[in-house]
N, C-alpha and C positions, 0 to 999 in steps of 0.2 A: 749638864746635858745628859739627855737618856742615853745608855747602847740602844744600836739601834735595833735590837733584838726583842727589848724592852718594847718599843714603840710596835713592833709587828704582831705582838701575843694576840691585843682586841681584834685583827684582820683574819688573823686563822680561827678564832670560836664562830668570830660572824660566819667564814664562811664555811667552818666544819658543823656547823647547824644548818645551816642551809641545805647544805649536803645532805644530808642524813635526808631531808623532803624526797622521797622518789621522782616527783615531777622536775625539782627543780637540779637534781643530777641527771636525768634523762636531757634536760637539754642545756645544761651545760656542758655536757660530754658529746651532744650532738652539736653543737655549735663547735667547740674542739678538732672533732671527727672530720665534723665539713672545709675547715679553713686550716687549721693546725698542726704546725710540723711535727716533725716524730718525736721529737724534748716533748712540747707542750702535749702530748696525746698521754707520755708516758704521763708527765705529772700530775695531768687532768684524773687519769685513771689513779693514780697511787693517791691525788685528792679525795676523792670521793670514797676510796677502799679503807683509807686509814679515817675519814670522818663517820665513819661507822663499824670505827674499829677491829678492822677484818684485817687480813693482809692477804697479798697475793704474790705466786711466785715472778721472779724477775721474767722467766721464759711463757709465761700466761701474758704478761706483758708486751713480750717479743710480739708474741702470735699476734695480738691485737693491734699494735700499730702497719705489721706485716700484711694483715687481712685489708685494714683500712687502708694501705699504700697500693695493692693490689686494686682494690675495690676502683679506685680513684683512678687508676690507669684506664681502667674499663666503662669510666663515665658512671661508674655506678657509687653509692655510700651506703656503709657501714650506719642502721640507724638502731639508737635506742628507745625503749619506751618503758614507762613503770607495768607492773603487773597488777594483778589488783591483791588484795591484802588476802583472800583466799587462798591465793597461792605462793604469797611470801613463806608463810610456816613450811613450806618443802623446800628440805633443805638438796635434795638431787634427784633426780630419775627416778634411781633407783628405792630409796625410800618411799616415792611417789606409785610406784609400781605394786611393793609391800604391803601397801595398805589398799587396794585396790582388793575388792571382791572378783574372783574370776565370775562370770555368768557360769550359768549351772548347764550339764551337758542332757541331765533329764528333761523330757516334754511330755 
């Protein structure tokens, strides 16, 4: 008989490929978000963070189940959606600002 650790390896490629899809982490994490306790929201999130090989802090984590438990009190949710591939290569604000030509003050 396999361990059973063996038998889970094909379950985490299928679904750390799938991940890595922007559409189809946008709504898995939206589905998550809508129904899913604060374990499942953490894991959902550290799924999709580590199938595209990032990491993220535990307290960026906090915030986000903390947003979404807020959100939900108030009859409202927390949604995701992909960006388009334009705006994937920026990597923050601030780099997005850097490359930004100011307008010119001459007329």
């Amino acid at each position: 008989m396999k361990p059973i650790d063996k038998l889970t390896e094909p379950w985490e490629d299928i679904r750390n490929e799938s991940l890595r899809n922007p559409e189809v982490a946008a709504l898995y994490l939206n589905l998550i978000f809508e129904d899913g306790n604060e374990d499942e929201i953490r894991s959902a999130l550290r799924h999709v963070i580590e199938a595209n090989n990032d990491a993220v802090s535990p307290s960026i984590q906090k915030n986000i189940v903390e947003m979404t438990s807020l959100m939900r009190r108030h009859g409202l949710a927390l949604t995701i959606r992909p960006i388009s591939r334009r705006h994937r290569a920026v990597k923050s604000p601030t780099s997005a600002r850097s490359r930004r030509v100011p307008p010119s003050s001459a007329q």
